[in-house]
C-alpha positions, 0 to 999 in steps of 0.5 A: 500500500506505501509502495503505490502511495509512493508511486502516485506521488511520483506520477504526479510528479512527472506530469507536473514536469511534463507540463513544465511545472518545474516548482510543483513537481519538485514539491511532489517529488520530495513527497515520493521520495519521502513515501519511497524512503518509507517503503524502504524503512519497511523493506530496504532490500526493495530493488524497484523501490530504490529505483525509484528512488535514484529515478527521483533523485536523479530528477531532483539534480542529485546525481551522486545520491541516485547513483547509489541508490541504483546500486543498491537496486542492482545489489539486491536484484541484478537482473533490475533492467531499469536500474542498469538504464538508469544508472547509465543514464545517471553515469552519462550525466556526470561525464563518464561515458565508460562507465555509462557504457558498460551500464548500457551494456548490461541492459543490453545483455539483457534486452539486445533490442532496448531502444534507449540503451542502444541510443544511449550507449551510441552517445557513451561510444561517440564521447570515447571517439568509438565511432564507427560501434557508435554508428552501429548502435545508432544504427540500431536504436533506429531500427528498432525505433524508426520513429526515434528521430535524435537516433536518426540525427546521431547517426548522421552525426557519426557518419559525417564523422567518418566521412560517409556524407552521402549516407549523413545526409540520408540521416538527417533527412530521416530526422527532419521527415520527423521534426521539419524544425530540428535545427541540429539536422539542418546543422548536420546537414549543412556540414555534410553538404560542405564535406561533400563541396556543395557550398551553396546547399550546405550554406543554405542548410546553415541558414535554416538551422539559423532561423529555427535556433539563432542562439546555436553556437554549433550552427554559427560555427558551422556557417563561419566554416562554410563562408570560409571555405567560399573565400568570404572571410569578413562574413566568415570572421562575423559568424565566429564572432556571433559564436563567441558571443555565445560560447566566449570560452571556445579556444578553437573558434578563437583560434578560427577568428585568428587565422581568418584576421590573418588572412584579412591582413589585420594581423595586431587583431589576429594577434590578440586572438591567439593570444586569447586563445592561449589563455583559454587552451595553452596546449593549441600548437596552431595558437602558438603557430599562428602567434609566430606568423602574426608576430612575422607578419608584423615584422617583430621577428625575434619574437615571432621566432620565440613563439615558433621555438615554444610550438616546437618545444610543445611539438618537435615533430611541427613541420610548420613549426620548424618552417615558421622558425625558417622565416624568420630566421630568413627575415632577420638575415640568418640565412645558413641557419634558416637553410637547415631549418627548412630542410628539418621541416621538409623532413618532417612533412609533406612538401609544402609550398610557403617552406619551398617558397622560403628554402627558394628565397635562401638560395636566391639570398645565398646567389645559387640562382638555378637551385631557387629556381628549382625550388620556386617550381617545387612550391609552384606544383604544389600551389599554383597560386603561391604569389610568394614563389612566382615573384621568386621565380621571375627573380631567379630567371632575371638573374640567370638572364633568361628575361623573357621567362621572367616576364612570363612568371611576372604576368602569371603574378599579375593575373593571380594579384592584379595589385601585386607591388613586386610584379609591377616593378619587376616588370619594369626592371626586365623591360629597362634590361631588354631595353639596354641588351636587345637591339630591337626594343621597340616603341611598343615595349616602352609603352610597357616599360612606362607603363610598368612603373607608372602603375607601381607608383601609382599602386604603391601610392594608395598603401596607407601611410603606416604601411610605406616603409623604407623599402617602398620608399626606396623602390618608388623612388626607383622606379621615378628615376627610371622615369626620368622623374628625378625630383619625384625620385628625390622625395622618395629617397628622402622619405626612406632614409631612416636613421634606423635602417643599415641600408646606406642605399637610399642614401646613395640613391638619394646623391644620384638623383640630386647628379640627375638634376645637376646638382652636383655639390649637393650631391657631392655633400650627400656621398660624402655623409654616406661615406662617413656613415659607412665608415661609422658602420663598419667600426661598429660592425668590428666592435661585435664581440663574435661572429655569431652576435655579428650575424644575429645583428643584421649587419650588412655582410661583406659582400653587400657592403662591399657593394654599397661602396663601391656604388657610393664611390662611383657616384662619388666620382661622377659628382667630381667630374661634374665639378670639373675636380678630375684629379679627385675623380679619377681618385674615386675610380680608382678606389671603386675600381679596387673593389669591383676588379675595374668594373663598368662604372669605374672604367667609364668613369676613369674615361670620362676623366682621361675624355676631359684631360684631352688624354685620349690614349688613355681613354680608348684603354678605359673604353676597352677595359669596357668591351673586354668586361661586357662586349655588347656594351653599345656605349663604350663602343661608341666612345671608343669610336670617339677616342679613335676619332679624336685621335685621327684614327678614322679607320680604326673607328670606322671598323667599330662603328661599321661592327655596330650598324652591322649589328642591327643597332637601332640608334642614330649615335653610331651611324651619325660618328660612321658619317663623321668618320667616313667623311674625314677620309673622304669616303663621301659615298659610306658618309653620305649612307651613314648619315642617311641611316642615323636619319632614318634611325632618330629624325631628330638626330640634327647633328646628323643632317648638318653632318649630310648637309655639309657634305651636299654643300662640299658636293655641290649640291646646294638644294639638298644641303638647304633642304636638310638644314631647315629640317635641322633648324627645325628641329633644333632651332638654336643650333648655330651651326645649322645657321651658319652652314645655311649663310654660306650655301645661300651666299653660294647661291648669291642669296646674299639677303638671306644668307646675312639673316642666316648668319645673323641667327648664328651670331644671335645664338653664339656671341662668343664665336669669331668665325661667326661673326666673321661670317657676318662680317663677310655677308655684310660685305658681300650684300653690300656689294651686290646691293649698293653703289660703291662708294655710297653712304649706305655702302660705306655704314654696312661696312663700317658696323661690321667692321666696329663689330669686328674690332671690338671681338679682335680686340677680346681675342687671346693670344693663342687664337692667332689664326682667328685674330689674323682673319679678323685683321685681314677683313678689317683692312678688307673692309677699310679699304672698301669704306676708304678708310685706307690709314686703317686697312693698311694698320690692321693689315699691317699687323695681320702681317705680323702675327703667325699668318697662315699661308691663305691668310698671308698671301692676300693681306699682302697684296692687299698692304702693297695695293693700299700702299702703292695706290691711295697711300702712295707717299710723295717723293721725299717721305718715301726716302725719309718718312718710313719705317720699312727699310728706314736706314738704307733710305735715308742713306741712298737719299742723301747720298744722292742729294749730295753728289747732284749738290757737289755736281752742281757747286763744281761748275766754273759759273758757282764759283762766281756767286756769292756766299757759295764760292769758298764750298765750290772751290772745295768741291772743285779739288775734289772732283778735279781730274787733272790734278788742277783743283776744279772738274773740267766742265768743258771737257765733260759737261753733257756728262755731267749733265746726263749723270745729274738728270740720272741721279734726279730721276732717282730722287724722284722715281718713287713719286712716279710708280704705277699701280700694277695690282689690279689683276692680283686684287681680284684674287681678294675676292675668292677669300672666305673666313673659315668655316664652322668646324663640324665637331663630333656632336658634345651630345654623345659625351653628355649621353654617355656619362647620363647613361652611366649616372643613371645605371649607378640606380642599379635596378634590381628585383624587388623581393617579396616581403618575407612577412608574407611566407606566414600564410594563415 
């Protein structure tokens, strides 16, 4: 009777909690438990009564107790049925699946066909991860009890587990053919279809699951892994973020929202993450792991290498672990070490991408380009959209020369990151290499070239501001320079000048830059801080205590260093140059010389100096240390044809210049030196070919076209030379020489208007030059020949202004252009004579005279002197005997020896004897010239020859009053005289070029590195 007592209390009980009337059932089950433990004082070996009991207790949330009084039950009545479910259910509750189990199993052994035990021991053999007995007991909770829908649903649960999805999702079906809105089944569903690929079902599944429970961790967890999957890692980073807020303990999510910040670039957040879920679970390996790469990717790489050793002490055998430790110790310059650190994690695992990306990049580092090639391949089978090991790639296959494979590799970059930095900039380099090395690089790869660059720069200007470091600074102001933008390239170096950074590079770059812009002393002032800055460097670098510190500090190596130096030391040079300080230049050379074994730079260097010295001997040598190095160097071909030319040794530059135009050389520069060249020995035919080459070659190229035009004009073909030398004035129109070669064609021609045009232009653009104004002297002359009346007023002004203009350039003139000042003499006395301002003419031509005339000079000027002389200057008779300064002394003597002997003639006649106050000076001439001894000369006997004699001696006195002006035939010879042309020089413009060019390939483009912060992938 207290036993149902018991019972209807119990009843009650559970229909209050059926109706979820939590207060009054427990109320009703403190009194069955009161009525039960009555039954028991009256029969405590009751087995059903202790079941009951723990049944009540286990209700009650008293485990422990119901536990025991399931025991006791099972004492008394092993074979009790219930008491052995519900004590599994019991042991279940309190987390001991293994003892649970074997509760279980004693039903079972008892009834193999008891739905509940078969259910329930499933959960106790899944908790122990016995998944696939768990699956079979599943498997037969719903057989026996098809309409047990949670068997269903762990079922489908332990067949995701073990990878059966196709058969899970059968599962889950079954579940929601019985409950539509279980939310777990659509869960489970969701996972099987992402298993199985089938995101947008799986995604589709989650959703519902979402909608029937919003609160489901387990569903936002899942939604986060699929969205993940789909690469959309900002809606996949909201779902974990949702599941946190749910379960803010869970590590593992945590550590899911750590790799996804990763892989989001937000790596301080990432960061965090780990950490938190260090706190939570400081045994996650991937925690630790993802530590490192966040702490890498952040650029703090000792620490990043702390946290990769801790990974690895927690777990030796981590090959991600040992690859994460690898890059860093890549990162922070060790590279011996990282290369066995590679190799440990490639032992330890399978082959994988990032570790061959970083093993690639330490060959690369260590200079063994074709082994970094090999690896980068490795890395690329195995990722074929690893950007690391692309941009690696494309680096060793610009290092082998293999450019145009490299160029592939850098697009295939650019298709998998059309934003990527590095594939941008390396683009550039290759194309500026192909440039200087392929002889038909054409307008279209230009293009290309510029383009390249102009994107980087654009690219790499939209990073945020905490992003652009030193190195993008230095590499944008790299590509400016390779742009010709060199103020632009100036800010950029600047910028990337830091105090902290031992890469003295963009130092260096930053005094290139400034010769760029021909801001040599500034440049000058620049180097020399480096240099000492260097120094400072290398001092510190002896005061580390042993080689392994030294390493660890990150100092630049030898090599590198070396490197620096001797760039530092060539721009260094150049700078000097500039100044015109040679002996210091070439001092710099030298030293630059020393440390690369007389490199290209050093030599050019050293031949520009000997170029500027007028040392050409020594220059051809410098040209040709050049060849020797590199002997496609097109430039040092070039100036060595110009050493040889300036050395006369015209066949002998012809021969390099014919090599280079034979060759396919698309530039105007060698066949323009072939036509000078050419032209010198008097080849007019290869000359006029030459010429006509480096036109097709460079239109604008004027030097060449005044080089065709001269020789047209020395051919004779007057319409040709005229028609190339508007081309060239139209391209250069302060080209002097252009002007002055067009005046002389036009005065050939007899268009003497516009020839004084012509040459005025020459004169207007160089004031300096005597030949020029010469020239527009002559023309003055010329057109006032052919346009006015001689001796009229507006014939004489034209050549007087010319001749005040060339009086005063004469007046300026030094003493070592004797040649010039002997013209500009000559065509003063020219133009005095015309304007008859004879005094003058023969001054000036006098003193022409005087100086070392040439030959052509001379001979005119001195038939033009006598002509003055013998014409209008005629001297009467008595000044050409006293009044002189040529022959002064002999004139003065044959004049009065003359006058006396007519005197003495005179006074010797009989007649003078008689005239007063002469009679005592004739009786003394008398004695003289007495024949007879008698004392007077016999007048008589000789008076008709004395007569005769007097009349001689007279017509002596006089004659010079007499001659006649016999030059008129050899003053048409004046006429054919011309001042001396304009030599055609080599242009300057290949000099300049050249040193541009090697200023400019002291920037030394290299390939931009990928980051190793990115080897790190989350």
């Amino acid at each position: 009777m207290n036993s149902l007592y018991a019972r209807a209390w119990y009843s009650k009980a559970l229909a209050l909690l059926n109706l979820k009337n939590q207060i009054g059932s427990e109320k009703n089950f403190e009194k069955a438990l009161e009525a039960f433990d009555a039954v028991l004082e009256v029969n405590p070996q009751d087995s059903i009564a202790w079941q009951y009991r723990g049944n009540i207790l286990r209700y009650l949330d008293r485990p422990k107790e119901a536990l025991q009084a399931f025991e006791r039950a099972l004492i008394f009545d092993p074979e009790n049925v219930p008491a052995h479910y519900f004590k599994g259910l019991t042991l279940g509750y309190l987390e001991l699946p293994e003892q649970a189990l074997e509760a279980f199993e004693g039903v079972l052994e008892r009834d193999t066909k008891h739905a509940g035990a078969l259910y329930y021991s499933g959960i106790a053999l899944n908790q122990l991860s016995r998944n696939e007995e768990a699956l079979d007991a599943f498997t037969r909770a719903a057989e026996f009890n098809p309409g047990n829908l949670m068997a269903w649903y762990h079922r489908g649960a332990a067949l995701s587990v073990l990878g059966k999805n196709e058969d899970a999702l059968e599962a889950y079906g079954k579940t929601l053919m019985l409950e539509p809105s279980h939310a777990g089944a659509w869960g489970g569903e969701a996972k099987a279809y992402l298993a199985l690929g089938r995101r947008k079902e799986a995604l589709k599944a989650c959703e519902k699951a979402l909608e029937l429970e919003p609160a489901s961790a387990v569903a936002w967890e899942i939604q986060g892994r699929i969205f993940e999957v789909m690469g959309r890692k900002e809606e996949a980073l909201s779902a974990f973020e949702k599941n946190l807020i749910l379960e803010p303990g869970n590590a593992r999510i945590k550590l899911e929202r750590g790799k996804l910040l990763g892989g989001l670039g937000r790596c301080r957040e990432a960061l965090e993450a780990f950490e938190s879920a260090l706190q939570l679970d400081n045994s996650l390996i991937e925690a630790k792991i993802g530590k490192g790469k966040a702490l890498l990717a952040l650029g703090n790489y000792q620490e990043s290498l702390d946290s990769f050793r801790k990974a690895l002490e927690a777990d030796p055998a981590s090959s991600e672990g040992w690859g994460g430790e690898g890059n860093c110790l890549l990162a922070l310059g060790r590279y011996y070490e990282a290369l066995h650190t590679y190799e440990k994690a490639l032992s330890l695992g399978p082959e994988n991408s990032c570790i061959l990306s970083g093993l690639g990049e330490i060959y690369y580092k260590l200079e063994d380009y074709s082994g970094a090639l090999e690896t980068f391949g490795r890395a690329i089978r195995l990722d074929p959209e690893n950007l690391f090991a692309w941009n690696g790639k494309g680096n060793a296959l610009c290092k082998i020369g293999k450019y145009r494979e490299s160029l592939d590799a850098y697009k295939t970059l650019l298709e998998l990151d059309y934003e990527s930095l590095p594939a941008r900039y390396n683009r550039g380099v290759i194309l500026s290499r192909l440039k200087h090395q392929e002889k038909g690089f054409g307008e279209a790869l230009e293009n290309q070239l510029q383009t390249a660059f102009k994107k980087y720069i654009e690219l790499s200007g939209k990073l945020p501001e905490g992003i652009i470091g030193d190195e993008e600074c230095k590499y944008r102001g790299l590509a400016f320079a390779e742009l010709g933008e060199y103020k632009e390239a100036l800010n950029a170096f600047d910028n990337a000048m830091s105090t902290k950074n031992r890469d003295f590079s963009p130092w260096i770059y930053r005094g290139i830059a400034l010769m760029c812009l021909r801001r040599y002393e500034e440049a000058l002032e620049t180097f020399e801080e480096v240099e000492k800055a260097v120094y400072a460097a290398v001092e510190t670098e002896k005061s580390e205590k042993s080689e392994e510190n030294r390493e660890k500090s990150g100092i630049l190596d030898l090599t590198e260093k070396n490197s620096r130096v001797k760039m530092l030391r060539g721009a260094k040079g150049f700078a000097l140059d500039a100044l015109g300080r040679y002996e210091d230049a070439l001092k710099a050379f030298e030293s630059a010389g020393e440390l690369s074994g007389n490199g290209q730079i050093a030599c050019s260097g050293k031949g520009l100096v000997f170029v500027h010295y007028g040392e050409w001997e020594k220059a051809l040598k410098a040209f040709d240390s050049i060849l020797f190095l590199d002997p496609e160097d097109t430039q040092a071909s070039i100036m060595k044809a110009f050493a040889l030319i300036r050395l006369q040794e015209f066949e002998k530059a012809t021969a390099v210049l014919e090599k280079l135009t034979a060759e396919g050389i698309y530039s105007d520069l060698p066949a323009c030196l072939l036509g000078f060249a050419c032209s010198r020995m008097e080849d007019f035919e290869k000359a006029l070919g030459a010429y006509r080459k480096a036109i097709q070659a460079n239109p604008k190229n004027f030097h060449a076209r005044n080089g065709l035009a001269e020789l047209y004009f020395r051919l004779g073909n007057s319409r040709g030379a005229l028609k190339e030398l508007d081309a060239s004035i139209a391209v250069a129109p302060e080209n002097a020489f252009s002007r002055n070669l067009k005046g002389r064609v036009e005065l050939e021609e007899q268009v003497c208007k516009d020839a004084l045009e012509s040459f005025r232009w020459a004169l207007a653009l160089d004031s300096e030059d005597l030949k020029l104004l010469l020239w527009d002297a002559y023309a003055r002359y010329m057109y006032a020949e052919a346009s006015f009346e001689k001796n009229s007023a507006r014939f004489r002004y034209m050549l007087l202004a010319a001749a005040g203009k060339l009086e005063k350039a004469t007046i300026c003139q030094k003493s070592r252009d004797n040649e010039l000042k002997a013209y500009s003499l000559y065509f003063l006395g020219l133009l005095y004579c015309r304007a008859h301002y004879f005094r003058k003419a023969a001054d000036r031509l006098d003193e022409c005279l005087k100086l070392k005339t040439p030959v052509e000079v001379k001979k005119p000027a001195s038939i033009l002197l006598k002509s003055i002389r013998t014409g209008p200057l005629r001297p009467v008779w008595w000044k050409w005997w006293l009044d002189t300064e040529e022959r002064s002394l002999p004139k003065k003597a044959g004049f009065g020896l003359i006058f006396l002997f007519i005197f003495s003639l005179l006074l010797s006649h009989p007649a003078a004897s008689s005239l007063p106050f002469i009679s005592w000076p004739a009786s003394y001439i008398n004695q003289i010239f007495s024949l007879a001894g008698t004392g007077y000369v016999s007048w008589a006997l000789y008076g008709r020859e004395y007569v005769i004699f007097i009349l001689f001696l007279l017509y002596a006195l006089f004659l010079p009053g007499f001659r006649l002006d016999r030059q008129k035939e050899e003053e048409l010879e004046l006429e054919t005289l011309t001042p001396p042309p304009l030599d055609f020089e080599i242009p300057v413009s290949i000099l300049e070029e050249f040193t541009e060019k090697r200023e400019k390939s002291l920037f030394s483009l290299e390939p931009m590195q990928e980051s190793v912060q990115k080897l790190g992938k989350f």
